[in-house]
Backbone as XML, in Angstrom:
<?xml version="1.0"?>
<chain id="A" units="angstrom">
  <residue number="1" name="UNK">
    <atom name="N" x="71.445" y="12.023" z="15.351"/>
    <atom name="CA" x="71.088" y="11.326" z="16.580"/>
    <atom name="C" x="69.834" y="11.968" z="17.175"/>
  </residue>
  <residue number="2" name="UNK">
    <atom name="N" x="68.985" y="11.368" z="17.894"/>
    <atom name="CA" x="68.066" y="11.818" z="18.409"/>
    <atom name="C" x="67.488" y="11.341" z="19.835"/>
  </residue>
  <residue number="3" name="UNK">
    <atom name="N" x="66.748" y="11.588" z="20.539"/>
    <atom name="CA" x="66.868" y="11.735" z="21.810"/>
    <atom name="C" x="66.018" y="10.826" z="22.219"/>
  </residue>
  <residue number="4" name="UNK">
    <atom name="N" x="65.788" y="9.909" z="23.165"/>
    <atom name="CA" x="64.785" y="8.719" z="23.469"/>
    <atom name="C" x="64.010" y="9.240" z="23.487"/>
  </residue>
  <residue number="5" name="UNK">
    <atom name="N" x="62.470" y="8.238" z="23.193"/>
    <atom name="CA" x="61.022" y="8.644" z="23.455"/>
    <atom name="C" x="60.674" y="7.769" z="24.423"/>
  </residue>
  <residue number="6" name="UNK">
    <atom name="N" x="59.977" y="7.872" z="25.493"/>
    <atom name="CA" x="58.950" y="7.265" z="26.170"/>
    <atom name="C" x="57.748" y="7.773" z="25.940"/>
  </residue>
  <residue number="7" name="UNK">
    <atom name="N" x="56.874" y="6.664" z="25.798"/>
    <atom name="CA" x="55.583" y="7.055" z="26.072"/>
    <atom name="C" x="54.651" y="6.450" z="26.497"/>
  </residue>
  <residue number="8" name="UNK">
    <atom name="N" x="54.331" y="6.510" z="27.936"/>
    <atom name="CA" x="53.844" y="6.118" z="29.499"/>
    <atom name="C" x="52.762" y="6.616" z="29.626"/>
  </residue>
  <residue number="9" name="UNK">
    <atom name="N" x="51.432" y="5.420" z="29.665"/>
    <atom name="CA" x="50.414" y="5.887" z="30.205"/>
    <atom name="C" x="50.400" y="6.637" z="31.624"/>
  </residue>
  <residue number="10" name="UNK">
    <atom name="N" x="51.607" y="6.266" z="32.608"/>
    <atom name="CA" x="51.371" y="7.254" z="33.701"/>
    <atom name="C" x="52.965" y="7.592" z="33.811"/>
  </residue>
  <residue number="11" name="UNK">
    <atom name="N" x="53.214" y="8.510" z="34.330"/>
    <atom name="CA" x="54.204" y="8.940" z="35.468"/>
    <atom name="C" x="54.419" y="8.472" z="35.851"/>
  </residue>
  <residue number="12" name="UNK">
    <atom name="N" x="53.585" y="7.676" z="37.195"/>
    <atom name="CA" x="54.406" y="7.017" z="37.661"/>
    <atom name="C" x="55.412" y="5.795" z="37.934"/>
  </residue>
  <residue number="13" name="UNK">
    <atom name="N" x="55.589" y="5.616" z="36.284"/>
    <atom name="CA" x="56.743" y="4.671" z="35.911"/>
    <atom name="C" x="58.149" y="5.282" z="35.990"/>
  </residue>
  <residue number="14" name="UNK">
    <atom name="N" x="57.707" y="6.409" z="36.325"/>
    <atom name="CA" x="59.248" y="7.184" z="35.543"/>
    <atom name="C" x="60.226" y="6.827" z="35.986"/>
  </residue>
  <residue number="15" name="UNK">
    <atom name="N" x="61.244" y="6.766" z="35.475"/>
    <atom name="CA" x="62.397" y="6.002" z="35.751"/>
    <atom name="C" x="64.103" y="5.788" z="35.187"/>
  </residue>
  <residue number="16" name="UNK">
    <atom name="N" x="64.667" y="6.135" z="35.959"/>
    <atom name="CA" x="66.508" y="6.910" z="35.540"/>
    <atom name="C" x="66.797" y="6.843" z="34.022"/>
  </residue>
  <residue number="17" name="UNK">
    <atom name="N" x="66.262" y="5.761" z="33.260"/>
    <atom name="CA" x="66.421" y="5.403" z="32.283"/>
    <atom name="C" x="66.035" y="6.958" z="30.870"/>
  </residue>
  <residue number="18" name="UNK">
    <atom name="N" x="64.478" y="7.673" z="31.752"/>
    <atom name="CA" x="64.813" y="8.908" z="30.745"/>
    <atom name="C" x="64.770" y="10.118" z="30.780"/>
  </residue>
  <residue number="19" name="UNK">
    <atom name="N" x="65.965" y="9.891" z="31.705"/>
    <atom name="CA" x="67.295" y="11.182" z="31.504"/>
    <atom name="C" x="67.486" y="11.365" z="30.317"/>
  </residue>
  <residue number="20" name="UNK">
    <atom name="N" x="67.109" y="12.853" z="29.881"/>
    <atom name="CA" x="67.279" y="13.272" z="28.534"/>
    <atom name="C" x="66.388" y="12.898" z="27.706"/>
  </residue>
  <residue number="21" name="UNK">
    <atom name="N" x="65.487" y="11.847" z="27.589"/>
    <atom name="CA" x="64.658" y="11.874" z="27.003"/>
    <atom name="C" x="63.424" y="12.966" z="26.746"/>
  </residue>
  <residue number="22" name="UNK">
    <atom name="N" x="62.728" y="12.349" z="25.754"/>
    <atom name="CA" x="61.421" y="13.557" z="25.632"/>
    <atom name="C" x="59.968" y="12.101" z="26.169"/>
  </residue>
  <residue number="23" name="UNK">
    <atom name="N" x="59.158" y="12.647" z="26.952"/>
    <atom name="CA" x="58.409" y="11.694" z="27.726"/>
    <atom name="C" x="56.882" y="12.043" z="27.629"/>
  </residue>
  <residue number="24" name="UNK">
    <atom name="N" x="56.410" y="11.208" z="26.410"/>
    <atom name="CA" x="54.913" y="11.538" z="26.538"/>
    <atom name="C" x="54.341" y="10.804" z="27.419"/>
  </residue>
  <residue number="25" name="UNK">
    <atom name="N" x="53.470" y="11.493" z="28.508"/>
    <atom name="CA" x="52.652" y="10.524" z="29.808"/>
    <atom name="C" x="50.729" y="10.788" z="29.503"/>
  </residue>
  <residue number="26" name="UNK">
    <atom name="N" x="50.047" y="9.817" z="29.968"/>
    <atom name="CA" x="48.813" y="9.865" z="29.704"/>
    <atom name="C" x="48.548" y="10.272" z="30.985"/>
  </residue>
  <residue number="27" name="UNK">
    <atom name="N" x="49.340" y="10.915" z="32.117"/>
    <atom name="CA" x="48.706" y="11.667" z="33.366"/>
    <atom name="C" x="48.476" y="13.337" z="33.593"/>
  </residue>
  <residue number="28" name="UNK">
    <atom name="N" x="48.045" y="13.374" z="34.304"/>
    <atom name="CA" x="47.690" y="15.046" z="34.243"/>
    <atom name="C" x="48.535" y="15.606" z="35.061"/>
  </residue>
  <residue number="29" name="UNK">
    <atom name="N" x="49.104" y="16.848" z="34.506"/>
    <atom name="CA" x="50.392" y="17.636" z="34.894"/>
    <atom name="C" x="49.878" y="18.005" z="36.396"/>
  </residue>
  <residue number="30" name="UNK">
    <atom name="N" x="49.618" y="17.571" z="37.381"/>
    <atom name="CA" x="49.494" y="18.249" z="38.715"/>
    <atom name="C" x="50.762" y="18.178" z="39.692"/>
  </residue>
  <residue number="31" name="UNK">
    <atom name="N" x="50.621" y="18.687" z="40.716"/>
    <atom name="CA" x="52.026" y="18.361" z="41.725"/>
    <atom name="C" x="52.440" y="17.192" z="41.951"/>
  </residue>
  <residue number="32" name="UNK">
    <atom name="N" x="51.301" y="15.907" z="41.880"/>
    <atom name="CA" x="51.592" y="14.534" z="42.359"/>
    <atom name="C" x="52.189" y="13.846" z="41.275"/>
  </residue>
  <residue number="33" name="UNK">
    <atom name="N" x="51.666" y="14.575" z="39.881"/>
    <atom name="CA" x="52.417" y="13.384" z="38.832"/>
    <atom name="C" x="53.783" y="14.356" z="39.101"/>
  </residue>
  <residue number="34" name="UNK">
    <atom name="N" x="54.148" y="15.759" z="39.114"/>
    <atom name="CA" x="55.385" y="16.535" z="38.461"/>
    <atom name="C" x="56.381" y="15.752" z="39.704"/>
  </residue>
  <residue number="35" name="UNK">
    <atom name="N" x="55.787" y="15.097" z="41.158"/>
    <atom name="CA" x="57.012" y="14.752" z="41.924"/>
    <atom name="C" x="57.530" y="13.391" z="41.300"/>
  </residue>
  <residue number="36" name="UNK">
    <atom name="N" x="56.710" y="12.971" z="40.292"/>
    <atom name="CA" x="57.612" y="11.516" z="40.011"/>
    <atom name="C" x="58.822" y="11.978" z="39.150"/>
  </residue>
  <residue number="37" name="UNK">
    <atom name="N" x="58.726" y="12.892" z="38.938"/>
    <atom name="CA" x="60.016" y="13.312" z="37.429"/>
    <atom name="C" x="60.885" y="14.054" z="38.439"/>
  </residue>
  <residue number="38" name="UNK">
    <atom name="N" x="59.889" y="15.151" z="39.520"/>
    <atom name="CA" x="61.485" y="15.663" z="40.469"/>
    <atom name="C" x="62.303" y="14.893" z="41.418"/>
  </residue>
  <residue number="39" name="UNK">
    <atom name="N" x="61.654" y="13.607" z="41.083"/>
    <atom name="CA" x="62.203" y="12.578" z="42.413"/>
    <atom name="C" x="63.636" y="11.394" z="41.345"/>
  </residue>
  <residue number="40" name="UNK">
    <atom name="N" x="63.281" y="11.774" z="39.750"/>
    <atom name="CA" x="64.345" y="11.105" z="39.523"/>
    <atom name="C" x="65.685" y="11.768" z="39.597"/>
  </residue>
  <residue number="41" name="UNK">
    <atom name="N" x="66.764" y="10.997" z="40.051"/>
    <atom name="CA" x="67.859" y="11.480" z="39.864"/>
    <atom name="C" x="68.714" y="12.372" z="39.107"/>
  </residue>
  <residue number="42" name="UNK">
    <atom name="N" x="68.166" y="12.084" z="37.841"/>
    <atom name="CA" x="69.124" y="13.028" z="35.986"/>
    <atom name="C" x="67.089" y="13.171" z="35.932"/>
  </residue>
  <residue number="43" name="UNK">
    <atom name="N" x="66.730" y="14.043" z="34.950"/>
    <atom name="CA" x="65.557" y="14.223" z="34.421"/>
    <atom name="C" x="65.373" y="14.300" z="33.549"/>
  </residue>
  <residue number="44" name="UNK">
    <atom name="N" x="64.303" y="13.962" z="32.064"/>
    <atom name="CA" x="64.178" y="14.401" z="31.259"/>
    <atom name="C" x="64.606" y="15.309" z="30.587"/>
  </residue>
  <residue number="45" name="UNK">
    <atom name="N" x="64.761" y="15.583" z="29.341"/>
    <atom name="CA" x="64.754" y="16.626" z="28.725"/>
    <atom name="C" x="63.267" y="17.746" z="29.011"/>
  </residue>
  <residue number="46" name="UNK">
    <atom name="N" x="62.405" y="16.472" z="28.327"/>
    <atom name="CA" x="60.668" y="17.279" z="27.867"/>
    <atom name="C" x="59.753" y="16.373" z="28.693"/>
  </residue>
  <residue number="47" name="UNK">
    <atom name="N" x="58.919" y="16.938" z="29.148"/>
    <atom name="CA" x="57.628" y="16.173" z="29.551"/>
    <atom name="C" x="56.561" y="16.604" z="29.096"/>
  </residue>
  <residue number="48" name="UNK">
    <atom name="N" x="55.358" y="15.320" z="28.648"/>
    <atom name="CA" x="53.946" y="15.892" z="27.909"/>
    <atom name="C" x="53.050" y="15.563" z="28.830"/>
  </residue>
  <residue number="49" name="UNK">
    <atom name="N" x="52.045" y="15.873" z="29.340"/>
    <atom name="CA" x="51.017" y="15.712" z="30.131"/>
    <atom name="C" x="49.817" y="15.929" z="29.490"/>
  </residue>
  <residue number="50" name="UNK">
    <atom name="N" x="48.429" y="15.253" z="30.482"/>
    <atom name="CA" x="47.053" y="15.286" z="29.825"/>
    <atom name="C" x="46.955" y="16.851" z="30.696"/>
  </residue>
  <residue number="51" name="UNK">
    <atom name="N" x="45.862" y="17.955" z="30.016"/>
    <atom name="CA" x="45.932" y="18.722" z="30.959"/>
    <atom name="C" x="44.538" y="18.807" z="32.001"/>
  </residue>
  <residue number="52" name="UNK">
    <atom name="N" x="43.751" y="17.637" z="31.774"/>
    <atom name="CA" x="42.783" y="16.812" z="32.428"/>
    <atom name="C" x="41.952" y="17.855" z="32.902"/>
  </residue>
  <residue number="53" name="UNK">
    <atom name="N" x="41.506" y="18.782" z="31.482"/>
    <atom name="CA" x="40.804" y="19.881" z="31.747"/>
    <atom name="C" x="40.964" y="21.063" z="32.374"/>
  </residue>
  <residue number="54" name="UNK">
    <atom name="N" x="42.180" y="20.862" z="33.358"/>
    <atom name="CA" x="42.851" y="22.286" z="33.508"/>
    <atom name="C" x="42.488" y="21.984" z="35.249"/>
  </residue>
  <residue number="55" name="UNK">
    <atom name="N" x="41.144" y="21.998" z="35.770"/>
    <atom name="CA" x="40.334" y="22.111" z="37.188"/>
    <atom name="C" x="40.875" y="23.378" z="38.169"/>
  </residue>
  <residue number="56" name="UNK">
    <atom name="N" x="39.784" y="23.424" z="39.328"/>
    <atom name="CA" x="40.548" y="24.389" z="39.709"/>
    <atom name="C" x="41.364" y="24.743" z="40.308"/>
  </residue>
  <residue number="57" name="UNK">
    <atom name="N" x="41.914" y="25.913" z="40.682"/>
    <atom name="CA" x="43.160" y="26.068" z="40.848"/>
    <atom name="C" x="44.441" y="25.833" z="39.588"/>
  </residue>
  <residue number="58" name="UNK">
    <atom name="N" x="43.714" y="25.139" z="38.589"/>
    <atom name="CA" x="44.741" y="24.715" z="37.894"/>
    <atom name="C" x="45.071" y="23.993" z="38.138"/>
  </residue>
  <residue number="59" name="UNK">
    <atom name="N" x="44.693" y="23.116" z="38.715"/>
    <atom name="CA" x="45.413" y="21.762" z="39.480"/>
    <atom name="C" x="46.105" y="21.052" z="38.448"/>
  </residue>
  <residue number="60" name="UNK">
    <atom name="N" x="45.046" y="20.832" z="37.203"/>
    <atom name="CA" x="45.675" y="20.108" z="36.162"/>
    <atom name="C" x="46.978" y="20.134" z="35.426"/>
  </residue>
  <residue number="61" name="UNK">
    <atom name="N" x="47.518" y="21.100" z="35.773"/>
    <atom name="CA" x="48.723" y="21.569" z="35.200"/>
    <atom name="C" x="49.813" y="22.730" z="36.388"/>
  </residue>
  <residue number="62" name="UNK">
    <atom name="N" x="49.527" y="23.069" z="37.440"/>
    <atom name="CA" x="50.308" y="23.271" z="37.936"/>
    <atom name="C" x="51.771" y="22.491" z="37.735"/>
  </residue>
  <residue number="63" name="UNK">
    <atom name="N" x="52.202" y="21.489" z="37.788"/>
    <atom name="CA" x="53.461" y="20.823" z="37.568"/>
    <atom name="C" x="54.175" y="21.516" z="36.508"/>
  </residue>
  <residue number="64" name="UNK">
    <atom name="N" x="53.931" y="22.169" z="35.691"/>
    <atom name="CA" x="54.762" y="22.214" z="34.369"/>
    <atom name="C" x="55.588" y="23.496" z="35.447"/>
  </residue>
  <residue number="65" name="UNK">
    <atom name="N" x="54.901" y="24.546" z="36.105"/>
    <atom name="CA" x="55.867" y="25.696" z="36.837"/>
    <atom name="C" x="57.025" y="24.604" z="38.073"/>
  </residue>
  <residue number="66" name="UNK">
    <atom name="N" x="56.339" y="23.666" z="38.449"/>
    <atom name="CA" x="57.310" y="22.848" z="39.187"/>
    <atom name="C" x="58.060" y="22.318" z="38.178"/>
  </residue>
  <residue number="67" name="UNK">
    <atom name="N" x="58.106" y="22.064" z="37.199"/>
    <atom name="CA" x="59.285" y="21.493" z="36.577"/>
    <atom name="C" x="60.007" y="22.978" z="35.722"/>
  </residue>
  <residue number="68" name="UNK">
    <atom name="N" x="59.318" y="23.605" z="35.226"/>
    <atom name="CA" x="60.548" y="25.451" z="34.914"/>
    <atom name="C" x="61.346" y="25.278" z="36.150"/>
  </residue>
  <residue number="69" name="UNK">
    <atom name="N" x="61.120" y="25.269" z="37.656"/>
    <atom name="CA" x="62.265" y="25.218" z="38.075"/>
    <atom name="C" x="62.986" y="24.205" z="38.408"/>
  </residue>
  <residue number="70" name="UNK">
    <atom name="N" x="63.605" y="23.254" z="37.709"/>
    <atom name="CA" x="64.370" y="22.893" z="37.034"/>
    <atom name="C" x="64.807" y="22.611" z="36.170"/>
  </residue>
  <residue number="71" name="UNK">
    <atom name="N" x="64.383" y="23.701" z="35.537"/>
    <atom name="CA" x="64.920" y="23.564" z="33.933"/>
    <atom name="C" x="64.430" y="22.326" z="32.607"/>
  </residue>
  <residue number="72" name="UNK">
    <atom name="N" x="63.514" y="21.710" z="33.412"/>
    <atom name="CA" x="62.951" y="21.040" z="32.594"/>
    <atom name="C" x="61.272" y="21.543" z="31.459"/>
  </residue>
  <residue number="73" name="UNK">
    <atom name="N" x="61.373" y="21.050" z="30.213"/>
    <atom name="CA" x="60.453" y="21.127" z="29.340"/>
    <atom name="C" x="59.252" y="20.831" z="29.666"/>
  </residue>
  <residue number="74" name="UNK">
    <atom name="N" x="58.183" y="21.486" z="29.743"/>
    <atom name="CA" x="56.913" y="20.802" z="30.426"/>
    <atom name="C" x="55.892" y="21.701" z="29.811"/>
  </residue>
  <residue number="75" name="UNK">
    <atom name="N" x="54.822" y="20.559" z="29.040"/>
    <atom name="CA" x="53.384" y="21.247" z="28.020"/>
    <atom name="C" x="52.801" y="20.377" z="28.731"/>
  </residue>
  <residue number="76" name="UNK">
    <atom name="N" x="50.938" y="20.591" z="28.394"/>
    <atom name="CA" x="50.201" y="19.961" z="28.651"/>
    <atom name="C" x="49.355" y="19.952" z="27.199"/>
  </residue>
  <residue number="77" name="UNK">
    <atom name="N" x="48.625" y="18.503" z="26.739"/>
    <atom name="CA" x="47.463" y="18.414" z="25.714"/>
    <atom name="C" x="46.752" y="18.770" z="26.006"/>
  </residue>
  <residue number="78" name="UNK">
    <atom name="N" x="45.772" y="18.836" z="25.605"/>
    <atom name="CA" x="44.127" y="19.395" z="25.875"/>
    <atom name="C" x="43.522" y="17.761" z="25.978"/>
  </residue>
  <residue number="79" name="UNK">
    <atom name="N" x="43.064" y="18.128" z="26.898"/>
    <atom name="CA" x="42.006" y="16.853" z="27.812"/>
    <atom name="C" x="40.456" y="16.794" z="26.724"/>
  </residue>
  <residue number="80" name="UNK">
    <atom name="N" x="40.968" y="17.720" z="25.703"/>
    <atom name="CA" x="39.494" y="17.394" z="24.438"/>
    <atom name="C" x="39.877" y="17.322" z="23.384"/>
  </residue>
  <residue number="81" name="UNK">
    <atom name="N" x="41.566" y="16.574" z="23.452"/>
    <atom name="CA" x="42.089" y="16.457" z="21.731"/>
    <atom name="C" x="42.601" y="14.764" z="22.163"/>
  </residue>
  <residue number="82" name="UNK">
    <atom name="N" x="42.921" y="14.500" z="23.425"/>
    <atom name="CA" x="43.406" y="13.002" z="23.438"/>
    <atom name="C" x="43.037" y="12.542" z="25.013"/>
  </residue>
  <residue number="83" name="UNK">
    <atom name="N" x="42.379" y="10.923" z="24.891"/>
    <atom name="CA" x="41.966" y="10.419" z="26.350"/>
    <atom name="C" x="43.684" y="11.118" z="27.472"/>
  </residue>
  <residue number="84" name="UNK">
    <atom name="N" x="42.483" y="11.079" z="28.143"/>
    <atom name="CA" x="43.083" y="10.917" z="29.737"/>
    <atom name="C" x="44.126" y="9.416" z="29.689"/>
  </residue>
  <residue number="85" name="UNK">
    <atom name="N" x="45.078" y="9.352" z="30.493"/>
    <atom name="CA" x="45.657" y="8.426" z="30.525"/>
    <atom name="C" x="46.094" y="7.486" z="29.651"/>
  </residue>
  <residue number="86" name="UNK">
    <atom name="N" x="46.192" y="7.796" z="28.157"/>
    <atom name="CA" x="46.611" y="7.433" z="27.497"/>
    <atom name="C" x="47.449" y="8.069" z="26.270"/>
  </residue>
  <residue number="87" name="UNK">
    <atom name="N" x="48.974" y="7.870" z="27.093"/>
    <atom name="CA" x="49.769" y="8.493" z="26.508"/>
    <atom name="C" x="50.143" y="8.173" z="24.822"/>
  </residue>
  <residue number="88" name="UNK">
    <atom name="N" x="49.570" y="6.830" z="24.071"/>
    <atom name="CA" x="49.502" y="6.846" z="22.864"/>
    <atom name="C" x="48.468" y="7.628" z="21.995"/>
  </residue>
  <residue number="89" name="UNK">
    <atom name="N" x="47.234" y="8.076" z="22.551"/>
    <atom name="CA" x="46.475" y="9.111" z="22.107"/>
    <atom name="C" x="47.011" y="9.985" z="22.468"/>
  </residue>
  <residue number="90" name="UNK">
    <atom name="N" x="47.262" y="10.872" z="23.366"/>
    <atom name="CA" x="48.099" y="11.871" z="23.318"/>
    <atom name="C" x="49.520" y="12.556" z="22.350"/>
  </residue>
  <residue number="91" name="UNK">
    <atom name="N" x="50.328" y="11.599" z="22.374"/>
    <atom name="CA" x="51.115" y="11.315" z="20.996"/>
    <atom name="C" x="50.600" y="11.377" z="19.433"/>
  </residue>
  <residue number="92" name="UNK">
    <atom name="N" x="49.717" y="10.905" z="19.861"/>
    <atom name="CA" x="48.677" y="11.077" z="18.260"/>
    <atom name="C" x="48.046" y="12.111" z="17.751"/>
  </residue>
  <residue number="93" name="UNK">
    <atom name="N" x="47.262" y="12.241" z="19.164"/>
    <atom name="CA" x="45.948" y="13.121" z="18.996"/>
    <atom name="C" x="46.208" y="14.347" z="19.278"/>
  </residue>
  <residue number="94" name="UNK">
    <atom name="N" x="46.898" y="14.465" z="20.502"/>
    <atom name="CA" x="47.146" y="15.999" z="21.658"/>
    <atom name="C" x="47.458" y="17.153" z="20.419"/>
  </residue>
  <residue number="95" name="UNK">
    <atom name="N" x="46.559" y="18.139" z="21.707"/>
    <atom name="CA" x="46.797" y="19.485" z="20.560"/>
    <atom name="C" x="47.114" y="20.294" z="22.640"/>
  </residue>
  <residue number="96" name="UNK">
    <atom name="N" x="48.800" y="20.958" z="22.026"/>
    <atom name="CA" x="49.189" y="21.618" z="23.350"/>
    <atom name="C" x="48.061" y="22.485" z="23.795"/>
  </residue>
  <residue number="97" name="UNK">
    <atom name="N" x="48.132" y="22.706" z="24.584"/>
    <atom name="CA" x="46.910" y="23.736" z="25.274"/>
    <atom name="C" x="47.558" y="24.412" z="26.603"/>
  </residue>
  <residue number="98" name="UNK">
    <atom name="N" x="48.769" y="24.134" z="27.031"/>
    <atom name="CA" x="49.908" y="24.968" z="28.021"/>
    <atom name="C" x="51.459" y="24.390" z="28.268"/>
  </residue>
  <residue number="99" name="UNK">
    <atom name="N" x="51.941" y="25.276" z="28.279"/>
    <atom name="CA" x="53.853" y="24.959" z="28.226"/>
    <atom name="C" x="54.307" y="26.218" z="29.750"/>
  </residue>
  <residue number="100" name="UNK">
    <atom name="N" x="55.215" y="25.504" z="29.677"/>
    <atom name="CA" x="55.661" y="26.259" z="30.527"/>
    <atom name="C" x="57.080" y="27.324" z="30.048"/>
  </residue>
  <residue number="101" name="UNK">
    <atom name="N" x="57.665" y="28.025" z="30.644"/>
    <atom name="CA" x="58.552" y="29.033" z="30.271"/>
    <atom name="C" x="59.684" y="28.074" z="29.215"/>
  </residue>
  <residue number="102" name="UNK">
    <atom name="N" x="60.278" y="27.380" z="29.916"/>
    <atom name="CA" x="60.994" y="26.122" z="29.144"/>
    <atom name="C" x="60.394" y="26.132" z="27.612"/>
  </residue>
  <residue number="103" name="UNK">
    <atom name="N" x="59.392" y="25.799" z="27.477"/>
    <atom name="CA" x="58.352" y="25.088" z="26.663"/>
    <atom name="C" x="58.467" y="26.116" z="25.452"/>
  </residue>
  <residue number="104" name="UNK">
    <atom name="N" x="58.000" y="27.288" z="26.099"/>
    <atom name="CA" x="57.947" y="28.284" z="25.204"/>
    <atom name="C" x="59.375" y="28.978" z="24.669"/>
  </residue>
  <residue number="105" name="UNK">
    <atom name="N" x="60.259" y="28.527" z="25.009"/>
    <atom name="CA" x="61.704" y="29.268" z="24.895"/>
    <atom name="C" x="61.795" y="27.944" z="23.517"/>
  </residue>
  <residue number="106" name="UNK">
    <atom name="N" x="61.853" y="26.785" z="23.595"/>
    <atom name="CA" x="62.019" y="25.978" z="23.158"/>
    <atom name="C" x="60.973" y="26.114" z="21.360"/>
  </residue>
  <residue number="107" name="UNK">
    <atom name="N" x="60.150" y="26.756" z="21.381"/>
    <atom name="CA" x="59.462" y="27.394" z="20.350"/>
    <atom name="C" x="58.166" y="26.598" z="20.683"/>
  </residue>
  <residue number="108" name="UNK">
    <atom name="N" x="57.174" y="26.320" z="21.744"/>
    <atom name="CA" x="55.961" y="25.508" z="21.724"/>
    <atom name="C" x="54.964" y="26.305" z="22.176"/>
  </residue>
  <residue number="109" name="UNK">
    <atom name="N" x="53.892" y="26.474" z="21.276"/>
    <atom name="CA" x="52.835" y="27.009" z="21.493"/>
    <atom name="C" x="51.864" y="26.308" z="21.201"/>
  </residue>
  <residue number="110" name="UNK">
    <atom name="N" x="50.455" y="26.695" z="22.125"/>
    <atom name="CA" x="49.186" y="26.339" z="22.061"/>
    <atom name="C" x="48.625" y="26.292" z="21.044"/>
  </residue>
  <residue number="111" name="UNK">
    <atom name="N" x="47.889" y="24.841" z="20.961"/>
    <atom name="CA" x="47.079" y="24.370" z="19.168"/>
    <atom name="C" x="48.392" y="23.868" z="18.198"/>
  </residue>
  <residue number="112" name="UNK">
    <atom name="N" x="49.375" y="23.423" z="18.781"/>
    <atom name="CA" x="50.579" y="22.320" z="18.010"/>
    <atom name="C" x="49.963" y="21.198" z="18.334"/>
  </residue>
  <residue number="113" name="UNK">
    <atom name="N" x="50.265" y="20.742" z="17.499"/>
    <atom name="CA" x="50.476" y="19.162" z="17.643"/>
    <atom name="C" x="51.121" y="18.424" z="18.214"/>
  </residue>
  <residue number="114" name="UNK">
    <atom name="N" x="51.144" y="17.549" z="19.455"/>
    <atom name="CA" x="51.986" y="16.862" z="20.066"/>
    <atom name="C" x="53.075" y="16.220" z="19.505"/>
  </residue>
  <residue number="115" name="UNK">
    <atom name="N" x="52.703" y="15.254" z="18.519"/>
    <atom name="CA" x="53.359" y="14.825" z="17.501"/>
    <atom name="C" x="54.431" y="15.747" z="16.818"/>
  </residue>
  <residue number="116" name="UNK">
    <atom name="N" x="54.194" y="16.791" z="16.192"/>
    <atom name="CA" x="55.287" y="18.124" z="15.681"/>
    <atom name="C" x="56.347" y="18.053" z="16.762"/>
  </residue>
  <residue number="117" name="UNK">
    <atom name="N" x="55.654" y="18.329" z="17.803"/>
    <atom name="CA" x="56.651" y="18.781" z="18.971"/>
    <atom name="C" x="57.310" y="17.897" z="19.095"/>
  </residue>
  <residue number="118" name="UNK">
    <atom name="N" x="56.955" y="16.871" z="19.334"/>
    <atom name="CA" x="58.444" y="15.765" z="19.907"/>
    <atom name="C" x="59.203" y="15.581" z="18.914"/>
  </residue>
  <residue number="119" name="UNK">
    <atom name="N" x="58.821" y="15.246" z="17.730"/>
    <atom name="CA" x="59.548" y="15.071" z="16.826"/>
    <atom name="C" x="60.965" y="16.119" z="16.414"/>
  </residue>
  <residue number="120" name="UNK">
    <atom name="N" x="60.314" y="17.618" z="16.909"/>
    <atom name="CA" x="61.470" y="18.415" z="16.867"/>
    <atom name="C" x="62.324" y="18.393" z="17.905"/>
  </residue>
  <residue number="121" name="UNK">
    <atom name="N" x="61.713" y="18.281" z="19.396"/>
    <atom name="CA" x="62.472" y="18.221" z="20.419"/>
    <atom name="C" x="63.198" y="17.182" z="20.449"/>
  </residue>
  <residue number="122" name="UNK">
    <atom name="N" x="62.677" y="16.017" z="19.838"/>
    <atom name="CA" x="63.707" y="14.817" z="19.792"/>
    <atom name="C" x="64.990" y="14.465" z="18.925"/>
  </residue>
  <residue number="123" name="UNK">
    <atom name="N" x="64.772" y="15.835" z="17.626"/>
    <atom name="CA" x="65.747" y="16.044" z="16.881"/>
    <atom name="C" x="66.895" y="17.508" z="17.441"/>
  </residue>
  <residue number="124" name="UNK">
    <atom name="N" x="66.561" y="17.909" z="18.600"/>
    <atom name="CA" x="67.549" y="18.802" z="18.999"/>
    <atom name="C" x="68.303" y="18.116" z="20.318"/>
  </residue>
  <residue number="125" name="UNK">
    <atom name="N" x="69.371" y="18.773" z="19.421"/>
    <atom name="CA" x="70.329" y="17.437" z="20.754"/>
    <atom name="C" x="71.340" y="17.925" z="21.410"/>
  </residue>
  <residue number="126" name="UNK">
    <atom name="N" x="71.059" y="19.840" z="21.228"/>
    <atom name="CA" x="72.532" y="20.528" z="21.873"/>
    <atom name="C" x="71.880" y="21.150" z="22.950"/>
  </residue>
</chain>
């Protein structure tokens, strides 16, 4: 058995439906996309984000530490391996470029393949 995929040009579709799923999004991991996933009810398993170059502060990826605390899975692609906002290049193309504690417990490191990754996360189901 294996675990639903979404894969959403934005966040902000997200929606009860994937609980437990693994969720590739074509938006950039910041606080505004990470509140659409803390605002659903059950959450994901995994979330993938663009990391829309990183910017500063990190803006681009701050969300993935908002989602470690709750226990949710959270990487970002590199914003120079797959478009912005398009979570089917990302799926394709993305090469990780940041995870969060989750992420990395889970075995995901920087310069994977997006593709690798879900495919394993979507085959672990305990």
């Amino acid at each position: 058995m294996h675990r639903a995929l979404f894969v959403v040009d934005s966040i902000a579709v997200a929606e009860p439906a994937m609980a437990g799923a693994v969720v590739v999004c074509g938006s950039h991991g910041g606080v505004s996309a990470a509140r659409y996933v803390l605002a659903l009810p059950s959450r994901p398993y995994a979330v993938f984000f663009n990391d829309a170059g990183i910017g500063k502060d990190q803006a681009g990826i701050v969300g993935l530490a908002m989602l470690e605390q709750v226990g949710v899975i959270a990487a970002a692609y590199s914003h120079e391996s797959a478009r912005i906002g398009d979570a089917a290049d990302g799926l394709d193309s993305g090469r990780i470029s940041r995870v969060n504690d989750s992420a990395m417990r889970a075995g995901m490191r920087a310069g994977q393949p997006v593709a690798d990754v879900v495919e394993r996360l979507r085959a672990l189901t305990s």
